[in-house]
N, C-alpha and C positions, 0 to 999 in steps of 0.2 A: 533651555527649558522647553520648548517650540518643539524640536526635534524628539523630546524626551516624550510631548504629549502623543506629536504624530506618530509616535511608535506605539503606543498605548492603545490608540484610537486602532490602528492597522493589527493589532494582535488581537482587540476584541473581536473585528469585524472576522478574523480569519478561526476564528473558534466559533463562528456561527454555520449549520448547515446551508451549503446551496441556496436554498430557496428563498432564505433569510435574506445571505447576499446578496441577492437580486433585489430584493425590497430596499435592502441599504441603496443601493445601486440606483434605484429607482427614486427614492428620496432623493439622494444627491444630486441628480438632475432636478428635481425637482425646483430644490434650495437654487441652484444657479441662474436656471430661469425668472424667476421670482426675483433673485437680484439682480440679473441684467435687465429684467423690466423696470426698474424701480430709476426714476428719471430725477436728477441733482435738481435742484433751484437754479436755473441761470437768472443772472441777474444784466443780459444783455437788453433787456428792454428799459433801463434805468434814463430816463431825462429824453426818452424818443417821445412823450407828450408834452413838452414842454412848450412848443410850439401855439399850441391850444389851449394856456394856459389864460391868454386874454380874454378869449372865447366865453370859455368854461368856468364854473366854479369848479374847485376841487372833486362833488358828487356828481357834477352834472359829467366829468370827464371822466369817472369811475363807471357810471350806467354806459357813455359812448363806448367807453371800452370793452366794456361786457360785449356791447352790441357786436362791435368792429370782428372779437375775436369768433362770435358765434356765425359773424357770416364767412368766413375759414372752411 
């Protein structure tokens, strides 16, 4: 089915003039960029304030962390 659309998509785009193309062309750059910037959730910071836990209540080591990341 996959194969069936890319074909689909690849015949519209070839029955558009030049110009067009290039705007096709130029969006699809577009579109990749925009999702190679688009950054996953890591979840590697999980249980690294744990540490701090006796310290802090639970907000007060939410506002630290604000602090911690904004001096980055």
């Amino acid at each position: 089915m996959k194969v069936l659309e890319d074909k689909e998509l690849i015949g519209l785009i070839e029955k558009l003039p030049p110009n067009l193309r290039e705007e096709v062309k130029d969006f699809v750059r577009f579109l990749l960029q925009k999702e190679k910037k688009k950054k996953k959730l890591k979840l590697n910071w999980v249980g690294k304030l744990s540490k701090y836990k006796k310290d802090y209540t639970s907000l007060e080591l939410q506002k630290k962390a604000m602090e911690w990341r904004e001096d980055i």
